[in-house]
N, C-alpha and C positions, 0 to 999 in steps of 0.2 A: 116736762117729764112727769111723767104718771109712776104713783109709787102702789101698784098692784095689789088687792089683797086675794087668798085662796078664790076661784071659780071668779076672779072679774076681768072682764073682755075688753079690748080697746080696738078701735079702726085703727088700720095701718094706713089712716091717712096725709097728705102732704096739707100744713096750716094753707095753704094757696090752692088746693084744691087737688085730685090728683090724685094714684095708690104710691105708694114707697116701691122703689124699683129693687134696691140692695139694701140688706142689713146684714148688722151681724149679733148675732146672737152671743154676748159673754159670759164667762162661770168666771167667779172669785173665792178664792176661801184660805182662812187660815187656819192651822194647827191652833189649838188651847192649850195652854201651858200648864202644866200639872204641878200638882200643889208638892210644894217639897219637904222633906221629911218620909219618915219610913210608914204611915198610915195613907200618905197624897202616892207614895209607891205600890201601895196596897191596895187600894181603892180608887185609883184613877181616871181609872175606866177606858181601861186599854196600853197597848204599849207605848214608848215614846216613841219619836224620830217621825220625821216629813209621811205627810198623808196623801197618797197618790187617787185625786178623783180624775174620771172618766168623762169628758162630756160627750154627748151623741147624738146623733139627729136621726129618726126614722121617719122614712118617706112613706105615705101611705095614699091607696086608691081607698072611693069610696065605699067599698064593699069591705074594708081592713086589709087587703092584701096588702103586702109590703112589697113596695118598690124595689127599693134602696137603702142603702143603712151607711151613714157616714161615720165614724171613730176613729178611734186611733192609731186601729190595723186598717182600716180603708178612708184613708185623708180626702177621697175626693170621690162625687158622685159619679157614674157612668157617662149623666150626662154633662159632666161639667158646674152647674149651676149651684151645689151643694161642698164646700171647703173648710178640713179644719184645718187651722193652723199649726197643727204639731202637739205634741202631747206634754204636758207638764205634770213632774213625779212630785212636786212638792210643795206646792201651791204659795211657796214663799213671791215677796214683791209686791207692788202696788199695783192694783186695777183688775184688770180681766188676766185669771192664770190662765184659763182657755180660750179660743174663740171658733165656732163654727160661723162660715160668711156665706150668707145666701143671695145668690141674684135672683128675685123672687118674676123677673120679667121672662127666666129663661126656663125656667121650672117647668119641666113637660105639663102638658094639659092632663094629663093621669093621673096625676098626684093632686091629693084632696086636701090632705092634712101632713103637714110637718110637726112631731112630736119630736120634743127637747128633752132630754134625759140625764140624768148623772150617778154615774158609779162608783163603790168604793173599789178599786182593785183590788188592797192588798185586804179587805175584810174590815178595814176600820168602821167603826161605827159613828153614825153624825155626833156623839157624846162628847166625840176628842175632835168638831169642827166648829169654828166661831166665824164668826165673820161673814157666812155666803151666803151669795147675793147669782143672778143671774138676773143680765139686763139687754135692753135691746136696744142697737144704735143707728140710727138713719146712715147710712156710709156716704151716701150724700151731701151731707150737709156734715157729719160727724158728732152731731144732738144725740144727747141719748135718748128714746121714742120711754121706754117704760124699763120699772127694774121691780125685781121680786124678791124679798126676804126667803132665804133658806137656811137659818141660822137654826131653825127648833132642832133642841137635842132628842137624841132618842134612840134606839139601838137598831136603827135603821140600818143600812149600806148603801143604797140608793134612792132616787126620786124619780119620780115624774115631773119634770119640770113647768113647764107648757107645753103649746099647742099650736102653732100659724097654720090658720085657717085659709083655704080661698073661701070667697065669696062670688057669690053668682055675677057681680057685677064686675068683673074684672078684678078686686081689689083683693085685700089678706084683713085679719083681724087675727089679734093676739088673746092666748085667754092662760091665766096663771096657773094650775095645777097643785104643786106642791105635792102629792100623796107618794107619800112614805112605803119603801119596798124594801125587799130584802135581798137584792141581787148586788153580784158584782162585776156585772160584764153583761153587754149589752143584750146579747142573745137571750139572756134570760130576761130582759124588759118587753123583750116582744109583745107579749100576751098582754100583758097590763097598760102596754101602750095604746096597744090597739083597742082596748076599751073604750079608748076616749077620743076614737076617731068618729 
């Protein structure tokens, strides 16, 4: 497992040679527990109670155009190939509280770039999030391929997460992103996504 930092790339390749057929892509995150007393209620940096994030995937051709957009109001690609798991309001529990699954063998030939995304719903800001991480898992084998720190605070609402790439030789390659936005639903990541196609 590769432990990613901002802008670094990894092949999506099998140790035996070979591209990764399925992955899936996970978000993890916990709520920060706020400092108690009447100044940690004052200055906390936000309200309390469960932090509802977003994870998403936009499909893009090589010109930016967008494909497809998988979330939490559209669980599954047009063509199949693209699945979230279901949406989680509270990121409580151990592991992955989201998962988008991609079968990256079935993935139209149109699509250039898959951009990974995450939103705050309800407006929280990453201030009040510790803990997340988004990571990539061979579904194969079930190894985790690489995983990316998204703990920095900051009075963001969403990120740019990464990026799976194709490459010209059949295979994918993964590249971390991280950059800090201010949206909370996906249609507003469009544009910033597509930057980084």
């Amino acid at each position: 497992m590769v432990s990613l930092s901002k802008g670094q790339t990894i092949s999506l390749e099998k140790k035996g040679g070979g591209s990764l057929k399925a992955v899936t892509m996970g978000l993890g995150w916990d709520t920060r527990q706020q400092k108690k007393g009447i100044l940690g209620g004052l200055f906390g940096g936000g309200g309390g109670g469960a932090i509802d994030l977003d994870a998403s995937c936009i499909a893009f051709a090589a010109d930016r155009t967008v494909i497809d957009t998988v979330f939490f109001g559209q669980l599954k690609s047009k063509c199949g190939s693209i699945v979230h798991t279901g949406d989680n309001l509270t990121g409580e529990g151990e592991g992955d509280d989201e998962q988008i699954k991609v079968d990256l063998s079935r993935v139209p030939a149109g699509v250039a770039v898959l951009v990974f995304t995450v939103s705050s719903f309800r407006g929280d800001t990453f201030d009040r999030i510790e803990n997340a991480f988004c990571r990539l898992v061979d579904d194969g084998t079930g190894q985790e391929v690489a995983k990316f720190d998204l703990s920095e605070s900051g009075s963001h609402t969403g990120l740019i997460m990464a990026k799976v790439v194709r490459q010209g030789s059949g295979g994918w390659s993964m590249t971390a992103i991280g950059e800090k936005i201010g949206s909370r639903v996906v249609k507003d990541l469009t544009a910033k996504a597509a930057a980084h196609v």
